[in-house]
Each structure stands twice: as structure tokens, then as C-alpha cells.
One Martini backbone bead per residue (centre of mass of N, CA, C, O) as a GRO file, in nm:
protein
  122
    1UNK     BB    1   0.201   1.179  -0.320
    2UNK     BB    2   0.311   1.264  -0.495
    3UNK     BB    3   0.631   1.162  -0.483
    4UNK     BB    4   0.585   0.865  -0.458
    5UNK     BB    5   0.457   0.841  -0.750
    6UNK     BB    6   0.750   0.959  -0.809
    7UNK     BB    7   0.926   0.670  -0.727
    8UNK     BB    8   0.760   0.453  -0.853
    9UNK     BB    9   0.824   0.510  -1.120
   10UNK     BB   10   1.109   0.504  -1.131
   11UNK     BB   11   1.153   0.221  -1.016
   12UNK     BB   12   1.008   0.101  -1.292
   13UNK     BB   13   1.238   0.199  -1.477
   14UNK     BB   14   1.483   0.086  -1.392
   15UNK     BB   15   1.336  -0.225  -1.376
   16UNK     BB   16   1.310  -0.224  -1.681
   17UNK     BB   17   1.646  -0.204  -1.745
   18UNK     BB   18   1.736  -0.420  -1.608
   19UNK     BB   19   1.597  -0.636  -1.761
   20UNK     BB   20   1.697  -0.546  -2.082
   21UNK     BB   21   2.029  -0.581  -1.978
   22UNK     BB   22   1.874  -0.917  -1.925
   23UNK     BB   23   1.757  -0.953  -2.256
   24UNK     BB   24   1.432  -0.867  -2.176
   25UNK     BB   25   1.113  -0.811  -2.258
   26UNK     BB   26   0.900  -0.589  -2.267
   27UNK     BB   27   0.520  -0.611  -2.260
   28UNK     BB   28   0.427  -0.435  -1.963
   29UNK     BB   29   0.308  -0.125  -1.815
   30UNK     BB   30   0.090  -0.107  -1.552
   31UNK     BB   31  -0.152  -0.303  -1.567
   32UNK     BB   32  -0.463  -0.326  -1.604
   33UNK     BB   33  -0.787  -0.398  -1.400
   34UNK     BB   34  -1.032  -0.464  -1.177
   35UNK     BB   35  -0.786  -0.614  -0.940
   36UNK     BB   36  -0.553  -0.432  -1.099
   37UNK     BB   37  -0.190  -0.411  -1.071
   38UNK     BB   38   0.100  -0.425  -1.286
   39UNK     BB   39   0.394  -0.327  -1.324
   40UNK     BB   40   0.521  -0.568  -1.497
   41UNK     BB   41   0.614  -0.753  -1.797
   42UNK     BB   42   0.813  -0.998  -1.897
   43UNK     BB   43   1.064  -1.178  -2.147
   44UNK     BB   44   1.246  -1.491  -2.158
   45UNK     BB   45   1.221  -1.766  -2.370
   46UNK     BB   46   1.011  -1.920  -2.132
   47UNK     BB   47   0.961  -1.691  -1.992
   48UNK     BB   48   0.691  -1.511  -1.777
   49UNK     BB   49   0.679  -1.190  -1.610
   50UNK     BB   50   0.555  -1.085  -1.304
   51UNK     BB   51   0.638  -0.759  -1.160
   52UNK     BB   52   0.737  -0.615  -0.883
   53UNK     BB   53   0.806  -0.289  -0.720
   54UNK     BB   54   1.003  -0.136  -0.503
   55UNK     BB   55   1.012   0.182  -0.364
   56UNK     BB   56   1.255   0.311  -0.134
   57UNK     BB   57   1.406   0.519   0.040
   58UNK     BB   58   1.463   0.335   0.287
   59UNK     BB   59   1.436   0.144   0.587
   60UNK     BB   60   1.260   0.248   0.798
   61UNK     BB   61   0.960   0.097   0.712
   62UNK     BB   62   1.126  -0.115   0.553
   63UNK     BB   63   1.166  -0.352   0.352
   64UNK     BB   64   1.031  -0.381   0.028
   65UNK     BB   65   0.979  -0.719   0.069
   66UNK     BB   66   0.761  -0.684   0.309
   67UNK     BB   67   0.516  -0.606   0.142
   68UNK     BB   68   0.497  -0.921   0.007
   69UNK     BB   69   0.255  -1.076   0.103
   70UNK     BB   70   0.042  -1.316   0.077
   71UNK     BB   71  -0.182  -1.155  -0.033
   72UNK     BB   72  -0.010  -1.030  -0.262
   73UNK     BB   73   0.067  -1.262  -0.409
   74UNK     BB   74  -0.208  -1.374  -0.469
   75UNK     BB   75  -0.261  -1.193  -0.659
   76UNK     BB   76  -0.112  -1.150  -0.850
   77UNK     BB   77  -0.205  -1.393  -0.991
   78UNK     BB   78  -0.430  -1.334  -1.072
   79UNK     BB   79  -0.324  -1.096  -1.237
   80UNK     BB   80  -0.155  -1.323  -1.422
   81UNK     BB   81  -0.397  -1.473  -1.513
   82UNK     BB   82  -0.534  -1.226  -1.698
   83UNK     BB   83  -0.339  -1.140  -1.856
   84UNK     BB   84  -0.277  -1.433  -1.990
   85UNK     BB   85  -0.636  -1.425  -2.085
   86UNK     BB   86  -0.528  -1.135  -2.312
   87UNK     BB   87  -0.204  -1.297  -2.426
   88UNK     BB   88  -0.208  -1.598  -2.520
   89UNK     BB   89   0.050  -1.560  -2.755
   90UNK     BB   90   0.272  -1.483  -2.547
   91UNK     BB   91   0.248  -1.734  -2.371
   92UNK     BB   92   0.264  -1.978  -2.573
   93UNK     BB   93   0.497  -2.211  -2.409
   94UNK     BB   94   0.511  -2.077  -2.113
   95UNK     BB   95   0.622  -1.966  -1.831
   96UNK     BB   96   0.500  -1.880  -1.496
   97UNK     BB   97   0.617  -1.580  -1.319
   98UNK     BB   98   0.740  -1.434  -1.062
   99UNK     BB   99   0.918  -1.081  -0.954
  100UNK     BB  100   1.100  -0.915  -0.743
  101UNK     BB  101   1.179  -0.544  -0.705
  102UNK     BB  102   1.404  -0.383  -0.458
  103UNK     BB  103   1.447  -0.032  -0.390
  104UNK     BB  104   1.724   0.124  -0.225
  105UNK     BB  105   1.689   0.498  -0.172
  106UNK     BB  106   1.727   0.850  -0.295
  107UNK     BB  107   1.793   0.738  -0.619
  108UNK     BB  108   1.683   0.485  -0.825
  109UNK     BB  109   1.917   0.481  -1.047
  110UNK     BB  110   2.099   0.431  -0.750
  111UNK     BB  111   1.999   0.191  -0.615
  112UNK     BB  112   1.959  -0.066  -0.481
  113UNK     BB  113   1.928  -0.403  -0.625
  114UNK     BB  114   1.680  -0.617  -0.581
  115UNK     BB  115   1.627  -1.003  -0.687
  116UNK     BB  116   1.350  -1.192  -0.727
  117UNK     BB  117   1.291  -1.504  -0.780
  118UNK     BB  118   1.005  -1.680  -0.751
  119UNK     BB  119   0.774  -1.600  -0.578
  120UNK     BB  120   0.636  -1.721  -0.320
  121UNK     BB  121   0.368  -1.907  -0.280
  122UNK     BB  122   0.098  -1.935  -0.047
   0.00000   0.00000   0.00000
């Protein structure tokens, strides 16, 4: 279970990066309530982006956007929800979407990485 949670981390930080030299500030990593966790929370112009981030070494068990099914999107939305609702300041006047990103290799820093804008809700 540690390996994969270091490639989770790893592809986390990656994820990070691709944001921040994509404009974005990051505004929180991990973030967590009772309904679970979000990857990352990222901000930029009017959107606030609440980011899923999948990190697998290859596509054996499926591609890594295969994760984030129809129950997997309704809960962000739910947790993109409470987070709004504890920084209403960073919130106001902005737009709320997800995004996922979804890295496959076998070292995150050098995987591929693609990026989906707004995810669609179920």
C-alpha cells in the first residue's frame, strides 16, 4: 500500500506543477471534511477548480479516467460544495468546476499526463 500511496503523492505534486505553470494557483492539496478527500483545488481568472488527479504505472487495470465514475463525480461536486462553503472569500464571484487529471507511467514527473476540463456531472 505505501507504493501506491507514493505514486498518489507523486502524481499529486506533478499535478501541482502542471497548474501553477499553467497560470493557476493552487489553493489547497488534500483537503479533506467528513465526505472525504479532494486532490487539489486550484484557482485562476473566474474559476475555482476542484481537480481529481489518477495516477497509475500503466493501463492494466484501465485508464486512469475509468476511476471517476458517475458516483466518484456526484460526491466531488458534493465535496467541491463544502469546500465552497468553509472559503467563501476565495469562492466569491468565481465559477466552480472540476477537473480531472489523469497521469499513466512508470515515474509521475515523466508520465503522461492528460487534462480534462469540467468534468461532466451525472
Amino acid at each position: 500500500m505505501a507504493e501506491k500511496d507514493a505514486l498518489g503523492r507523486d502524481g499529486e505534486s506533478r499535478a501541482a506543477r502542471y497548474f501553477e505553470e499553467n497560470g493557476f494557483a493552487v489553493l489547497a492539496r488534500n483537503w479533506r471534511c467528513r465526505s472525504g478527500e479532494i486532490d487539489l483545488v486550484v484557482a485562476s481568472g473566474d474559476h475555482i477548480v476542484v481537480v481529481e488527479v489518477k495516477t497509475r504505472h500503466g493501463e492494466g487495470f484501465g485508464h486512469p479516467f475509468e476511476a471517476i465514475d458517475a458516483r466518484k463525480r456526484a460526491r466531488l461536486w458534493r465535496l467541491a460544495v463544502a469546500w465552497t462553503a468553509e472559503n467563501r472569500d476565495a469562492v466569491q464571484g468565481r465559477r466552480l468546476r472540476i477537473d480531472a487529471i489523469g497521469l499513466t507511467g512508470p515515474d509521475p514527473r515523466t508520465a503522461r499526463l492528460e487534462h480534462i476540463v469540467d468534468v461532466e456531472v451525472p
